[in-house]
C-alpha positions in Angstrom: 77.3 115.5 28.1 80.2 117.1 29.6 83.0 118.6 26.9 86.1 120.0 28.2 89.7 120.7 26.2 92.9 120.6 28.5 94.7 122.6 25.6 94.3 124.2 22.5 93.2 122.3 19.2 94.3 124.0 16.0 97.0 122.7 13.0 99.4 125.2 14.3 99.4 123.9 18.1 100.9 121.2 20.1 97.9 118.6 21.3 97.0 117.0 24.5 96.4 113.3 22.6 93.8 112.8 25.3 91.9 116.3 23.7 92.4 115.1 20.4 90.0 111.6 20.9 87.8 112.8 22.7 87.4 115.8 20.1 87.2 113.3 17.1 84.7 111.5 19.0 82.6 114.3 20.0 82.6 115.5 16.2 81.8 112.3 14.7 78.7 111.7 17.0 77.4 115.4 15.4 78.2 114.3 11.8 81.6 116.4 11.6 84.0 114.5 11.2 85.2 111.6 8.4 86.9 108.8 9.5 90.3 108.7 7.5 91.1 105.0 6.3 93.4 104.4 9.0 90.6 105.0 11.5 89.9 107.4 15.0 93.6 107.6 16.6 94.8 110.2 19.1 96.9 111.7 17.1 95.7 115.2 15.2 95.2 115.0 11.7 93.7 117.0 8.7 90.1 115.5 9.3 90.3 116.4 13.0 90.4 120.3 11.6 88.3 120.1 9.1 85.7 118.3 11.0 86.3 121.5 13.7 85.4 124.0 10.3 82.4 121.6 9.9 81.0 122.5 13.2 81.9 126.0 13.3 79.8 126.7 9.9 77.0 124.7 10.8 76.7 126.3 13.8 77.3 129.9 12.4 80.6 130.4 14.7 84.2 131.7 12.9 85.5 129.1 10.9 89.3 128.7 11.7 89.3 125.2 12.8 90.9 125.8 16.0 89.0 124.6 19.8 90.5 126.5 22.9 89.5 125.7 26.6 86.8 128.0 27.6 86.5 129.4 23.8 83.2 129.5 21.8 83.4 126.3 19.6 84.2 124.3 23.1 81.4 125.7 24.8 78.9 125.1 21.9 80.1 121.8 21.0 79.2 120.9 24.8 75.8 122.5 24.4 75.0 120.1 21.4 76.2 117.0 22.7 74.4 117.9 26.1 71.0 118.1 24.1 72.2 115.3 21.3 70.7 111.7 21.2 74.2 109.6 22.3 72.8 106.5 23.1 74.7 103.8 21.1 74.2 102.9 17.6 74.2 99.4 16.0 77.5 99.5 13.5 79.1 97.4 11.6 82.2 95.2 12.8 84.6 97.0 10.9 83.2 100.6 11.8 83.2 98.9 15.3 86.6 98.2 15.3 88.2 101.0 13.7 86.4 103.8 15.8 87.1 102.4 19.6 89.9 103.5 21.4 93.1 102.9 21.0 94.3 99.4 22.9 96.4 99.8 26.3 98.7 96.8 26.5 98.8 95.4 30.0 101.4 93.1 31.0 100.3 89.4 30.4 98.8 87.6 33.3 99.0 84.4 31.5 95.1 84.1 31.2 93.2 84.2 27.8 92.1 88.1 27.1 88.6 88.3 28.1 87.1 88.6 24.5 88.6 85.0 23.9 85.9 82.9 25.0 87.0 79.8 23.3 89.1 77.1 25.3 92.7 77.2 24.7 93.1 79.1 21.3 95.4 78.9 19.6 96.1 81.9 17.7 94.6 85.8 18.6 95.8 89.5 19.0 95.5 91.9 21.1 94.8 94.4 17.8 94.4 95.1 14.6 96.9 94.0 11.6 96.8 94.5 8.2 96.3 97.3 6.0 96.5 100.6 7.6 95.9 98.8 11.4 97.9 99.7 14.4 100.3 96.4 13.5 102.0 95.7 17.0 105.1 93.9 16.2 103.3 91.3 18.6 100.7 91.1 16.6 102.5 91.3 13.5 104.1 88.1 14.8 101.6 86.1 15.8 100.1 86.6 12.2 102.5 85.7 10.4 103.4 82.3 12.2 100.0 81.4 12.4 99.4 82.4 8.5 102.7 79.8 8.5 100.7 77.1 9.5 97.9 77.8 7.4 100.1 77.6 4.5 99.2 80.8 3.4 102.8 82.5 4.0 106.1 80.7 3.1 108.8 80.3 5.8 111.5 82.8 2.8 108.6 85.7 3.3 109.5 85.9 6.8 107.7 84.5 9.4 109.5 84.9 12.4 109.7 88.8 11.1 107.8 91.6 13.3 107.2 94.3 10.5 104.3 94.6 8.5 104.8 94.3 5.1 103.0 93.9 1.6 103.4 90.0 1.7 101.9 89.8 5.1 98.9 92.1 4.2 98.6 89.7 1.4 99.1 86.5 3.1 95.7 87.7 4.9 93.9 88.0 1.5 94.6 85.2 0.4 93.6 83.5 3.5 90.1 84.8 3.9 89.7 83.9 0.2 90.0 80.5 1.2 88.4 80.5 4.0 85.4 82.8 2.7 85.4 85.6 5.1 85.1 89.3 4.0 88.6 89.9 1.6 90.0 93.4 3.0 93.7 92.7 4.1 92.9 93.2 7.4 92.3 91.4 10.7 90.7 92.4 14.2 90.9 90.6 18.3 88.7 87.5 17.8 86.9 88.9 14.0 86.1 86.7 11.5 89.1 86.1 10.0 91.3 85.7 13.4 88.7 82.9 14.3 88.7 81.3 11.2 92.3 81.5 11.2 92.5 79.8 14.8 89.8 77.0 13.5 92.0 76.6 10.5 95.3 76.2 12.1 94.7 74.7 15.5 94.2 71.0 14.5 97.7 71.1 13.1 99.4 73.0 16.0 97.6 70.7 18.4 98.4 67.5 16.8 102.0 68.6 16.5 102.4 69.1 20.8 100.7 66.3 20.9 104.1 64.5 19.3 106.3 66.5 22.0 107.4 64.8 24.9 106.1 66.6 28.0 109.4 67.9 29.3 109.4 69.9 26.1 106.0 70.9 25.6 105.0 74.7 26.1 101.3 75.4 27.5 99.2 76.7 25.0 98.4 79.7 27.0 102.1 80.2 27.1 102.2 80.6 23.8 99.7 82.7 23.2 101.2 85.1 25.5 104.4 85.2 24.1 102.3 85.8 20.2 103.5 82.4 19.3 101.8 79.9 17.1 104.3 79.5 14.5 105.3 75.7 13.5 108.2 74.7 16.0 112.0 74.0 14.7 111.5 70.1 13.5 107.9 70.2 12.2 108.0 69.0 8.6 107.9 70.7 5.6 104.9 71.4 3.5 102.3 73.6 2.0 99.9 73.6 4.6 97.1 73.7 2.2 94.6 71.4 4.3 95.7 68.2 2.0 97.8 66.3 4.7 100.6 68.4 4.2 101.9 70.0 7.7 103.4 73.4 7.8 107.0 74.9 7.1 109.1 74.9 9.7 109.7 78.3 11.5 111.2 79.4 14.7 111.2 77.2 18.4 108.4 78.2 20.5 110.2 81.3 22.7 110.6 81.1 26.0 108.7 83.8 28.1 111.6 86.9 28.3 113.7 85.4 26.6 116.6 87.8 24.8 116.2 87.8 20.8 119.3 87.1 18.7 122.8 89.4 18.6 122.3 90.8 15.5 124.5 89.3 12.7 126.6 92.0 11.7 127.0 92.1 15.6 127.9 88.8 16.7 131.7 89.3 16.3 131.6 91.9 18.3 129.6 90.1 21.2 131.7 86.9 21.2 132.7 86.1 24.6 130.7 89.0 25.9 126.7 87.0 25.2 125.8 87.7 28.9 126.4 91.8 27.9 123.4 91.3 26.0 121.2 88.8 28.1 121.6 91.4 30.8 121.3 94.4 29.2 117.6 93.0 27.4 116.8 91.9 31.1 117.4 95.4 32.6 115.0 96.5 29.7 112.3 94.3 31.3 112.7 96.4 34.7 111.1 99.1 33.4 107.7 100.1 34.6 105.1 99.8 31.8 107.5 99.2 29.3 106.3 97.9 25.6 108.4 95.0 23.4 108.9 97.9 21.1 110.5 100.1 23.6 112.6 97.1 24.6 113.7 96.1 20.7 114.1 100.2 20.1 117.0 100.4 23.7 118.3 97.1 22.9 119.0 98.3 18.8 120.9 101.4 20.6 122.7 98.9 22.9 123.7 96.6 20.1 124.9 99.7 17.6 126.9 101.7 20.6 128.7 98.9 21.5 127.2 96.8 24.8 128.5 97.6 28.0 132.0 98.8 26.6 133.0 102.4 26.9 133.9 104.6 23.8 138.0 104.9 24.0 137.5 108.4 22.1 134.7 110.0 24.2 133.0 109.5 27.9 130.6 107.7 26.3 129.5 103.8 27.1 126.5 102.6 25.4 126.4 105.8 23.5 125.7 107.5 27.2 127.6 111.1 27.6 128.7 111.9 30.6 126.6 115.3 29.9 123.9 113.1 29.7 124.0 110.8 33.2 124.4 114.5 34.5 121.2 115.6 33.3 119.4 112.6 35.0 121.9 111.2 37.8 120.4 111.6 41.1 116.5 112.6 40.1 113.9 109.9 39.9 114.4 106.3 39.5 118.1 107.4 39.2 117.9 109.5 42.8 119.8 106.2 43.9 123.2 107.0 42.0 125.8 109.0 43.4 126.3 112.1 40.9 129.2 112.2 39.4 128.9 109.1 38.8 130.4 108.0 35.0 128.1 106.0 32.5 130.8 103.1 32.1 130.2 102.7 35.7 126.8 102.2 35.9 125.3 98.7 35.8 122.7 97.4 33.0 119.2 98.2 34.5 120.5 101.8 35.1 121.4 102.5 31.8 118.3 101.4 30.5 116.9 104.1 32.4 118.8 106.6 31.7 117.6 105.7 27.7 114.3 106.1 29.1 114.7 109.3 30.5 116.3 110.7 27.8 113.8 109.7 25.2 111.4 111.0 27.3 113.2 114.3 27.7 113.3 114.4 23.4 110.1 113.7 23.3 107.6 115.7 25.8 105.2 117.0 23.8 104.5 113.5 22.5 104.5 111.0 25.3 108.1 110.9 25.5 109.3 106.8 25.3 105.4 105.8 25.0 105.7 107.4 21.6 107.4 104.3 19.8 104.4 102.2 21.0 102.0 104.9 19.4 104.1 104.7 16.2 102.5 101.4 15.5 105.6 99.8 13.4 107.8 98.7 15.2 111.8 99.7 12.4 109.8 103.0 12.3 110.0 103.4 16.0 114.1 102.4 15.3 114.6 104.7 12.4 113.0 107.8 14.7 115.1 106.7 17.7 118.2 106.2 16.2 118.5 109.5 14.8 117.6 111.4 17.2 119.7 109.7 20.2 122.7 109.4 17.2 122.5 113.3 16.2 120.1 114.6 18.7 116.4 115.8 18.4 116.9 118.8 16.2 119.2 117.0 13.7 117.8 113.4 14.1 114.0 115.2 13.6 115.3 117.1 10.7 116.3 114.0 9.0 113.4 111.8 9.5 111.0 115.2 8.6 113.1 115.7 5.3 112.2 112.0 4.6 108.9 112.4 4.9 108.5 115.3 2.8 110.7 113.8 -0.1 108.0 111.0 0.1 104.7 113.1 0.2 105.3 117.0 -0.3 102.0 116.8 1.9 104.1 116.3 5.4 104.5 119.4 7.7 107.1 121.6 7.4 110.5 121.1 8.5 111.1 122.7 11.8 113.4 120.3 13.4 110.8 119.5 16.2 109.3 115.7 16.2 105.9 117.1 17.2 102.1 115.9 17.1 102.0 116.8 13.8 105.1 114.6 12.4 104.1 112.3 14.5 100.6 111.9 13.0 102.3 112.3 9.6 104.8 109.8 10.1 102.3 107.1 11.3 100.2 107.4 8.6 103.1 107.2 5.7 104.5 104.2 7.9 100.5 102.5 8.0 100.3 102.8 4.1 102.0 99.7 2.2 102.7 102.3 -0.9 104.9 104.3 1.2 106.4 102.6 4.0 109.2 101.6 2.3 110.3 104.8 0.7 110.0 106.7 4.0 112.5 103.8 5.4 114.6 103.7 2.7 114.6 108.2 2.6 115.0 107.6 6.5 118.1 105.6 6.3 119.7 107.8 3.1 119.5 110.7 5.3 121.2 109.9 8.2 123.8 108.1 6.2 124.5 111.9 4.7 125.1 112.7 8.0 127.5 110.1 9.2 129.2 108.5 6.4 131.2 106.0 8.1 128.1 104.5 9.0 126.5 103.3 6.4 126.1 99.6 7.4 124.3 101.2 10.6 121.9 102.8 9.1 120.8 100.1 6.3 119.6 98.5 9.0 116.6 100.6 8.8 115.8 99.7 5.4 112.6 97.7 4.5 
């Protein structure tokens, strides 16, 4: 078996995320290396090094749990694996599902994913949620409104909310008690608690279309798609405990693409100006590969910078500097615009790119925008974008890595660069019910320090 590193591997480098999985597998098929609780991700982590130290003692080689392309530990590594037995081995479905590799959302073709055999379900994700999962807001959402109808989460815990919280995680418990599945918070694509769930709720959700009237009724594929499954506006109330009662009402069934809500304290400011904010969450949708947390992260900065209007005390519109259309005006997808060009000149679609290409340029070493998706939650993804495009990287990284140390003295060191290895701490304080909330809540208390006139902007990012 072939082993290869495009880059170093070490506590002290930056990582190729690609070296990093295929190095924790490699290690973990020769016994080195322990699978943390929150599973094998790309991102380097403590058990990634010291599975390296592993392998370097048992294999008499120096022990400084660092892998370089061409260097000794590569080269053996590759020898082993090329004379080690890898043919599959039978595991568990929970070892099963925490060790493969990390999903790659596709855009929905508006066909069941293939590993949902079962005509028209009701209720599935495309990953993991629950306790220390990858909890796509997507996901996220489709659980809760599903859990909605099961009666197993009340309408005042929030179930048209995207983050992944302690009464979610329990809502899951407390389902597979009832339903007599194995009790761990947690729930994987088509498992044994995701198909209990669908068997549980889909009477209910089908018997309620039944009572639409046809120009009203959403396919059930449709949907599924959009992570619906919640109990439309106008069901009636009621536990939901299997006893004839129905479940609590929650949000209408979403049309595909269809923009979320101005945010409240935002609404004044919007009035008269709606179609700003249609537009600008369309223009979001024109980019290439995007993710629904991307989309929620630019159309947060739209929202908080003011729409389409331009800044009366600066060249900014949409919190856009005319520095920073300069940097990016006429390369790329923007090779269109005329440089020179001013932001408050540029139409919606092109200042969603120029977010794009900005975040990318923060963030290089780390996937650039693809980084909020590999966050896994979606108001951490916000609190790490808002301060840096508010303060820029070094001040906005500072903050959010100050946060994380006041919440586990364990976190890398403060450098003011958002690199593999605050990426791989932040993920796992967000993933971790005890902490979440205190690294929001340090999140949000330091980048009010630094702009105290904006307080009410930066609560948003509490729990």
């Amino acid at each position: 078996m072939t082993f290869r590193l495009t880059g170093p591997i070490g506590a002290d480098y930056n990582h190729d995320l690609d070296d990093v999985f295929r190095s924790k597998k490699a290690l973990k098929d020769l016994g080195h290396f322990e699978t943390p609780a929150y599973g094998v991700t790309e991102y380097p982590d403590q058990s990634l090094f010291d599975g390296v130290r592993s392998f370097q003692r048992a294999n008499g080689l120096k022990q400084d749990g660092i892998m370089k392309p061409g260097g000794g530990t590569e080269r053996a590594i590759g020898k082993v694996l090329g004379g080690a037995d890898t043919r599959p081995r039978a595991r568990g479905i929970a070892e099963a599902a925490r060790d493969r590799e990390p999903i790659r959302r596709e855009p929905f073709d508006g066909k069941p994913p293939v590993h949902d055999r079962r005509p028209e379900a009701i209720f599935g994700t495309m990953g993991e949620v629950g306790w220390g999962r990858r909890n796509h807001p997507s996901d996220v959402l489709a659980a809760r409104r599903a859990l909605a109808w099961s009666g197993h989460l009340p309408a005042k815990q929030g179930v048209d909310s995207k983050d992944a919280d302690n009464d979610l995680f329990r809502a899951i418990e407390n389902f597979q008690g009832t339903a007599g599945v194995k009790r761990d918070g947690w729930m994987g694509p088509a498992g044994e608690t995701a198909r209990a769930l669908d068997k549980a709720i889909a009477p209910k959700v089908r018997d309620h279309l039944k009572t639409e009237s046809d120009s009203e009724r959403v396919p059930l594929a449709e949907n599924r798609a959009a992570g619906d499954g919640a109990p439309p506006a106008g069901a009636k109330p009621g536990a939901g405990d299997g006893a004839g009662n129905t479940a609590p009402p929650a949000a209408p069934i979403p049309k595909p693409d269809q923009a979320p809500p101005i945010p409240d304290d935002k609404k004044d400011w919007f009035k008269g100006r709606e179609r700003e904010w249609r537009d600008f969450y369309a223009a979001t949708g024109k980019l290439p590969g995007g993710s629904e947390t991307e989309r929620h992260v630019y159309m947060r900065i739209f929202g908080r910078e003011g729409g389409m209007a331009k800044d009366p005390n600066s060249s900014a519109a949409s919190g856009l500097l005319a520095e920073t259309a300069k940097r990016f005006i006429g390369t790329g997808d923007l090779s269109h615009v005329k440089p020179g060009t001013k932001p408050k000149d540029l139409p919606a679609v092109d200042r969603a790119r120029l977010y794009r290409r900005y975040m990318d340029a923060e963030f290089p070493k780390i996937g650039g925008h693809k980084v909020f998706e590999r966050i896994g939650d979606e108001k951490g993804a916000v609190a790490l974008a808002e301060g840096v495009f508010r303060f820029g990287h070094e001040k906005g990284a500072k903050a959010v890595q100050k946060a994380m140390k006041n919440v586990d003295p364990r976190a890398p060191e403060i450098d003011e660069v958002f690199g593999s290895k605050s990426l791989a701490a932040y993920r796992r304080l967000l993933a971790d019910p005890a902490t979440r909330g205190q690294l929001l809540n340090a999140i949000a208390n330091e980048l009010t320090g630094k702009a105290k006139g904006e307080t009410g902007r930066f609560d948003k990012l509490r729990p």
